[in-house]
C-alpha positions in Angstrom: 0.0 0.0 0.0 1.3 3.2 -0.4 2.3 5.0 2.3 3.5 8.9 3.5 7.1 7.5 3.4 7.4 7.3 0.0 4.8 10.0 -1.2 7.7 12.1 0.7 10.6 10.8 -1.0 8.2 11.7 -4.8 7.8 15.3 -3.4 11.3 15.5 -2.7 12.0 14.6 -6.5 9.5 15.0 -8.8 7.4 18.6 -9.4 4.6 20.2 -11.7 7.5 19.9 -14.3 7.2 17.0 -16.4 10.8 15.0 -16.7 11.3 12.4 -19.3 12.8 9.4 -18.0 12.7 7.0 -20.6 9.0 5.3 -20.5 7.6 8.8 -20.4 6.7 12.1 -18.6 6.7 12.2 -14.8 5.1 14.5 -13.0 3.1 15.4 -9.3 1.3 18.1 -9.3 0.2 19.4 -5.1 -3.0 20.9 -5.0 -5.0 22.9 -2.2 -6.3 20.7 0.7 -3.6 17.9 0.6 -4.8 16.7 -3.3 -2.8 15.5 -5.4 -1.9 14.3 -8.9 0.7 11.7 -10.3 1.0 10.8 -13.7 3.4 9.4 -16.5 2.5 11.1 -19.7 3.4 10.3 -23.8 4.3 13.1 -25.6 1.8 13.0 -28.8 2.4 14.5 -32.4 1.1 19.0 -31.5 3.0 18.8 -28.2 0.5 17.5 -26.6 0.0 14.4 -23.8 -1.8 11.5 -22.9 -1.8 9.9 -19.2 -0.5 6.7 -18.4 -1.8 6.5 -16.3 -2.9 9.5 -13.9 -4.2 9.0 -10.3 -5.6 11.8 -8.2 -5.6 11.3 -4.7 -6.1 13.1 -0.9 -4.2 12.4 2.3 -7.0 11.9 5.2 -6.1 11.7 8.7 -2.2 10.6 7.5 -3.9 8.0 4.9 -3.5 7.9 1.0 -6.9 7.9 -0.5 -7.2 7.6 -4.8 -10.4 8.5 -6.0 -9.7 8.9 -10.0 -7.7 7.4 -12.4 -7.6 7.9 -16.3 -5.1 5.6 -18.8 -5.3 7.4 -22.1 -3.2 5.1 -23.6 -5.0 2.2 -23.3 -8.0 0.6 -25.5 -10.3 0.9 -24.2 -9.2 4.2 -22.4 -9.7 3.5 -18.5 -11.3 6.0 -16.6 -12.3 5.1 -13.1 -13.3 6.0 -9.4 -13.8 5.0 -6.0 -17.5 4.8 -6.4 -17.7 1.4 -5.6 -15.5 -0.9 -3.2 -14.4 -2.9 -6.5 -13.3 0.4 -7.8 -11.5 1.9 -5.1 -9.8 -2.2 -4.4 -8.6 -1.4 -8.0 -7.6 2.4 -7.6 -5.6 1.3 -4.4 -3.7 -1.2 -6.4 -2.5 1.2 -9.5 -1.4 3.9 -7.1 0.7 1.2 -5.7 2.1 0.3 -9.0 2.7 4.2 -9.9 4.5 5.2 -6.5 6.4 1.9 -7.6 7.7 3.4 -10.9 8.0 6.3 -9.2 10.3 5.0 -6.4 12.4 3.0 -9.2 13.3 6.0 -11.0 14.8 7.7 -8.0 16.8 4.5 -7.0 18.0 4.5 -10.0 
């Protein structure tokens, strides 16, 4: 699960600047109220981007809660939320995986 620990090491390293790092752009944006944003973008043809995925999220009471997610870059494009237990079970575990890559790039 993941936990304030590494969400601080992300802060410490990553910003509202996108950096390419190989497999794409990454980026965490901090919004008002403890919201958040992580995402790994492709850079598309008119300098544009698609997610891939990107997961929005709150801290509550020193928790990590997702409650969206949108993969652009799959087919079908995946766009969920934590409106049902299934759905928040499967936000949970991609948030995992992203502060994963996220980690990895910083080890490395």
């Amino acid at each position: 699960m993941a936990n304030m620990n590494e969400l601080k090491q992300i802060r410490q390293n990553f910003s509202e600047n996108r950096r390419f790092l190989g497999d794409g752009y990454y980026r965490l944006v901090v919004g008002e109220a403890n919201e958040y944003e992580l995402e790994i973008a492709t850079a598309g043809f008119c300098g544009d981007f698609s997610y891939h995925p990107k997961i929005k999220f709150r801290i509550v009471d020193d928790s990590i809660k997702p409650y969206f997610l949108i993969d652009q870059n799959t087919n079908p494009m995946i766009i969920l939320d934590a409106s049902t237990p299934e759905s928040l079970k499967r936000l949970e575990q991609e948030l995992d995986q992203l502060f994963d890559k996220f980690i990895a790039k910083i080890e490395n």
